[in-house]
C-alpha positions in Angstrom: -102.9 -23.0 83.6 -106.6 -24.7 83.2 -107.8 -22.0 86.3 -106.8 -19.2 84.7 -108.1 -20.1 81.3 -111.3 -20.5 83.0 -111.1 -17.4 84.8 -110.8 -15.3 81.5 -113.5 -17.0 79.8 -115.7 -15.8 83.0 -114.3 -12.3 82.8 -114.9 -12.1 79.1 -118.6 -13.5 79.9 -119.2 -11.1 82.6 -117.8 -8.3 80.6 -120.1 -9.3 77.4 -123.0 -9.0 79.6 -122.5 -6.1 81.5 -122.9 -3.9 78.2 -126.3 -5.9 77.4 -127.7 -5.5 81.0 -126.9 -1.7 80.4 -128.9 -1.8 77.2 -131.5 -3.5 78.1 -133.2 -1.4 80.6 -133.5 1.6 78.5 -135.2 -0.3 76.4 -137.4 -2.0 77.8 -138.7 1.8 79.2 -138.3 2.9 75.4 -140.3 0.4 74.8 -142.9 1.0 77.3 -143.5 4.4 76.4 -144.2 3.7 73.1 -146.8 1.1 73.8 -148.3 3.6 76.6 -148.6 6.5 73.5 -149.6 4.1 71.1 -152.7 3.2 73.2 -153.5 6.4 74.2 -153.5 7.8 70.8 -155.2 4.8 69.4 -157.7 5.5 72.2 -158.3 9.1 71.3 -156.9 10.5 74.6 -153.8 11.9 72.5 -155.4 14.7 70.1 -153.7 15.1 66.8 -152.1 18.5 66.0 -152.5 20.1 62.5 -148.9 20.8 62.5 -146.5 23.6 63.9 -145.2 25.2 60.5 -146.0 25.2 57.0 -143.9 22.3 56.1 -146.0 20.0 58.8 -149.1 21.3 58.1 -148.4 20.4 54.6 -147.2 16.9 55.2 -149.8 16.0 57.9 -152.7 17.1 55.1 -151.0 15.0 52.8 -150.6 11.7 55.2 -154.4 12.1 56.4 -155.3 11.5 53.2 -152.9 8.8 52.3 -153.8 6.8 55.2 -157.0 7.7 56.5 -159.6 4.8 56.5 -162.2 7.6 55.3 -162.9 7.8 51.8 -163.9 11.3 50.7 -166.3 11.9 48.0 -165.3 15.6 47.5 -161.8 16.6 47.3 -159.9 19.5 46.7 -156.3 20.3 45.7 -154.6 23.6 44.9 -152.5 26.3 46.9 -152.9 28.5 49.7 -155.8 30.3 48.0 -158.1 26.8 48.1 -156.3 25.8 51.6 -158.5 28.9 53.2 -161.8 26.8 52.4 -161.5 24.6 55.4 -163.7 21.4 55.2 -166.1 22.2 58.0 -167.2 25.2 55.5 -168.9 22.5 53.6 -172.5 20.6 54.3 -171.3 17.8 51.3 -170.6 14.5 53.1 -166.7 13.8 53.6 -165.1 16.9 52.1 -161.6 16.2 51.9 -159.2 19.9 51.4 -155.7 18.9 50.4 -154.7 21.9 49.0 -151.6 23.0 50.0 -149.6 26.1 51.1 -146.9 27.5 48.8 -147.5 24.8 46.4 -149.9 23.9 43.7 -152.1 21.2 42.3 -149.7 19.1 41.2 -148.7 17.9 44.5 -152.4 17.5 45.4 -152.9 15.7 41.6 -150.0 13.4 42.6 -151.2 12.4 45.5 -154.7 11.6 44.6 -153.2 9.1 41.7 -151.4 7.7 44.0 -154.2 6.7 46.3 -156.0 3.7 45.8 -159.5 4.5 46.5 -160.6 7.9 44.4 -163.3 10.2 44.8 -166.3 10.4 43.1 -165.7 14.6 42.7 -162.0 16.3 42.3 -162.5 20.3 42.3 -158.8 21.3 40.8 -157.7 25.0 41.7 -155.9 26.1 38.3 -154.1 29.6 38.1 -150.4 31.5 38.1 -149.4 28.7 40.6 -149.4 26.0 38.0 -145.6 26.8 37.8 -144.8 25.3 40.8 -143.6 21.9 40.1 -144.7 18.7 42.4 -143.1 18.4 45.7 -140.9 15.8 45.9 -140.2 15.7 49.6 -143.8 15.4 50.3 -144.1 12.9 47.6 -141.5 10.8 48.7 -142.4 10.2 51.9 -145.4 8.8 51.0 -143.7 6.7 48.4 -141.1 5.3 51.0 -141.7 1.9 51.2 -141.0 1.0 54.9 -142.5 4.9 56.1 -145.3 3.7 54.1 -145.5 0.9 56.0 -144.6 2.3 59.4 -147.3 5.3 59.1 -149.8 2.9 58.0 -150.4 0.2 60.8 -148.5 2.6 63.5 -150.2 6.1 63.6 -148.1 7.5 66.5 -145.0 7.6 63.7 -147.2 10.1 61.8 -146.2 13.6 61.7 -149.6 14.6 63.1 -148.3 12.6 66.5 -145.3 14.2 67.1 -145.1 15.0 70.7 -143.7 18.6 70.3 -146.6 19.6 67.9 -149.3 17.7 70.1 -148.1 19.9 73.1 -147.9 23.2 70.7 -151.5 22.4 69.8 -152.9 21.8 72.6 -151.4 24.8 74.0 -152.8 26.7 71.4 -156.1 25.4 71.1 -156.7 25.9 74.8 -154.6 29.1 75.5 -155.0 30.9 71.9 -157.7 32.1 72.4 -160.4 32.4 69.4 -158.5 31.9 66.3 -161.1 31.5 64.1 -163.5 34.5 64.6 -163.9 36.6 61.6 -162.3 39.6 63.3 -159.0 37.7 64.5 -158.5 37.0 61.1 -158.8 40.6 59.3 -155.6 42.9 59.4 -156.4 46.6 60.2 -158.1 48.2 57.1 -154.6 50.8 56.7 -152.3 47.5 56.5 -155.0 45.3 54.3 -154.7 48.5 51.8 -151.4 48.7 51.8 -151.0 44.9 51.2 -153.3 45.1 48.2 -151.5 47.9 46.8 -148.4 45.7 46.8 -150.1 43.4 45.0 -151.5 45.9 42.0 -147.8 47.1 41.9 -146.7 43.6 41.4 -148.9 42.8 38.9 -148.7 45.8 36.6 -146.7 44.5 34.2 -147.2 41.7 31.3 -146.3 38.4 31.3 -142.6 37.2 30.8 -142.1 34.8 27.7 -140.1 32.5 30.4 -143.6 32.6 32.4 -145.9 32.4 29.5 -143.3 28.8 28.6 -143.0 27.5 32.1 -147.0 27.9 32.3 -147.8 25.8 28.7 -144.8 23.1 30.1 -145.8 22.6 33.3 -149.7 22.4 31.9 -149.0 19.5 29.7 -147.9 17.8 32.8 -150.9 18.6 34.7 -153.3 17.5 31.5 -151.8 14.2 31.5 -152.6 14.1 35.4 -155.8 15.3 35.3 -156.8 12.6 32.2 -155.3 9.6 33.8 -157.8 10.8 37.2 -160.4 11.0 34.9 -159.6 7.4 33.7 -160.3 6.5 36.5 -164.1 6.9 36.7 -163.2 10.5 38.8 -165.2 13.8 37.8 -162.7 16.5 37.4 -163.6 20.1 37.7 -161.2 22.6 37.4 -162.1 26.4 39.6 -160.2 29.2 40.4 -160.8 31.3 43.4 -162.3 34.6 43.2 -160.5 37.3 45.2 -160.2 41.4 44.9 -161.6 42.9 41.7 -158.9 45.3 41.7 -156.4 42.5 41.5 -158.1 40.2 38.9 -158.2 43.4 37.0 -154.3 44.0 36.7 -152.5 43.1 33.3 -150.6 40.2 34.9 -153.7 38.6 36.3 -156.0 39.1 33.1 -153.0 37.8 30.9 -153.0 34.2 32.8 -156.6 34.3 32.8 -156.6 33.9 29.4 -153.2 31.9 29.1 -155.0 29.6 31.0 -158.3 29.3 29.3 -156.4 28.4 26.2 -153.9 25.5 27.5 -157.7 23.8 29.6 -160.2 24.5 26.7 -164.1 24.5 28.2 -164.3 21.6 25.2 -161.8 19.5 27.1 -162.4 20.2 30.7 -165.0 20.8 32.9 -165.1 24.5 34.9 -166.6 25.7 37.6 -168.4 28.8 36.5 -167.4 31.9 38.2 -169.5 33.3 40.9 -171.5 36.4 40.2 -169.1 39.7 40.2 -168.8 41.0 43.7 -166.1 42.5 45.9 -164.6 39.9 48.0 -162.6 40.4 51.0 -158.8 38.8 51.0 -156.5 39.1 53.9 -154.3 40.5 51.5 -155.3 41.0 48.2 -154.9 36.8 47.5 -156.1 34.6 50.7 -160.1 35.1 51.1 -161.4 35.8 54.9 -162.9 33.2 56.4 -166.4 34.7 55.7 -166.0 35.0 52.4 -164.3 31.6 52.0 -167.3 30.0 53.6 -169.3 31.8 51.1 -167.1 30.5 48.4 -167.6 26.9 49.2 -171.0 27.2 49.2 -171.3 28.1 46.1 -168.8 25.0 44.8 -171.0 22.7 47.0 -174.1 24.3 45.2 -172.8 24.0 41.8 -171.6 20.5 42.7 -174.5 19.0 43.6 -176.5 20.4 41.3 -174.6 19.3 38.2 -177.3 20.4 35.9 -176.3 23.9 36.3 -172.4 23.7 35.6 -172.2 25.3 32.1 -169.4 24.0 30.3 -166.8 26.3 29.2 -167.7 28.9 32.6 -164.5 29.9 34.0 
């Protein structure tokens, strides 16, 4: 009786560690890998990837910032339209661009209040995309406690590290070819007209009462963000970017103009002025080219730096 007790304890034994010695292997290789892409990412040999889609590109921008050890002195938030002026564009010492595509500045707002360390300069972009609300998914993230955590002391958890966008990049960056020449970047003259014409069309007719109310609601939440930022010791200039005359000219466009111009009065907030009239190039009647983006951000850095010739109320 005593034997075959003993015998079933040793079965049960066996059979408890069997399971564990299965485990156990694949982790320890799990865990082996991870050390192996932790130090060669912490080493630099890994390069990070600006992202796959719109949805990465728009959360790595966003955890850069969060958790970079750089502190910028200039940054930027907005929409697609400020996204185009690409830091490198700038001579300004740590230029930080978190403008982001197919949102607005609130995202970009929200996350520079929720930074610790703020810039000295924040350049916000303010304009028909005020009606988009803050992203919450973007926002959360950063606010998750133990992601916050986990993305802070461990970079390779960082959406910038995911192996499938570090091989896309890479294959892209080396096999691409020259994405950023002027040229590659310019649709064919026929389809760039055609895209600006759909833009006029669009923006023919007069502002909606429901626009015209989600515009003054969603700008009370962006005046409390921008004054709690300013609280902070931060210089807050608000811009717009300049694009085709022939769109800034249509009803829609000259109607939030001045919509907007009365919810940010000059004797409030500070504005970029406008840069002297002139026709500048868009992809597609909204996105600048690169040229003229590089031109653009020269003339913010200008005005920046030389802050005696910002004249309050310019728009």
């Amino acid at each position: 009786m005593s034997l075959s007790t003993s015998n079933s304890k040793v079965s049960v034994t066996f059979c408890l560690k069997q399971p564990m010695r299965s485990l156990l292997r694949p982790l320890v290789v799990c865990l082996f890998f991870l050390v192996l892409y932790y130090t060669l990412v912490v080493g630099g040999v890994i390069p990070a990837s600006d992202g796959i889609n719109q949805r990465q590109v728009n959360q790595i921008k966003a955890e850069r910032y969060m958790y970079s050890v750089r502190d910028p002195n200039l940054v930027l938030v907005g929409s697609s339209m400020t996204a185009v002026l690409q830091e490198k564009y700038f001579d300004y010492p740590q230029v930080t661009n978190i403008a982001l595509s197919g949102e607005s500045s609130q995202t970009g707002l929200k996350l520079v209040a929720l930074k610790n360390k703020k810039p000295e300069i924040l350049l916000v972009e303010l304009n028909y995309t005020l009606t988009l609300e803050t992203d919450s998914e973007i926002i959360g993230a950063i606010q998750h406690p133990l992601l916050q955590f986990v993305k802070t002391w461990f970079p390779i958890f960082r959406n910038e590290y995911q192996p499938v966008s570090v091989l896309v990049h890479y294959l892209k960056s080396h096999f691409g070819g020259n994405a950023d020449s002027a040229s590659a970047q310019i649709p064919t003259q026929d389809l760039r007209e055609k895209l600006i014409a759909r833009v006029i069309e669009r923006e023919q007719d007069n502002l909606s009462p429901k626009t015209k109310k989600e515009m003054a609601k969603q700008s009370k939440l962006i005046k409390q963000q921008l004054i709690e930022i300013q609280n902070k010791g931060v210089r807050v200039v608000l811009f717009n970017v300049p694009g085709e005359v022939r769109v800034a000219k249509t009803p829609q466009r000259q109607q939030e103009r001045a919509l907007i111009r009365s919810l940010f009065p000059a004797d409030t907030f500070e504005w970029l002025p406008e840069p002297a009239t002139e026709d500048w190039i868009t992809y597609d009647g909204i996105h600048l080219v690169r040229p003229d983006a590089k031109k653009f951000a020269r003339f913010i850095e200008d005005r920046v730096m030389n802050s005696q010739d910002f004249q309050t109320g310019a728009m």
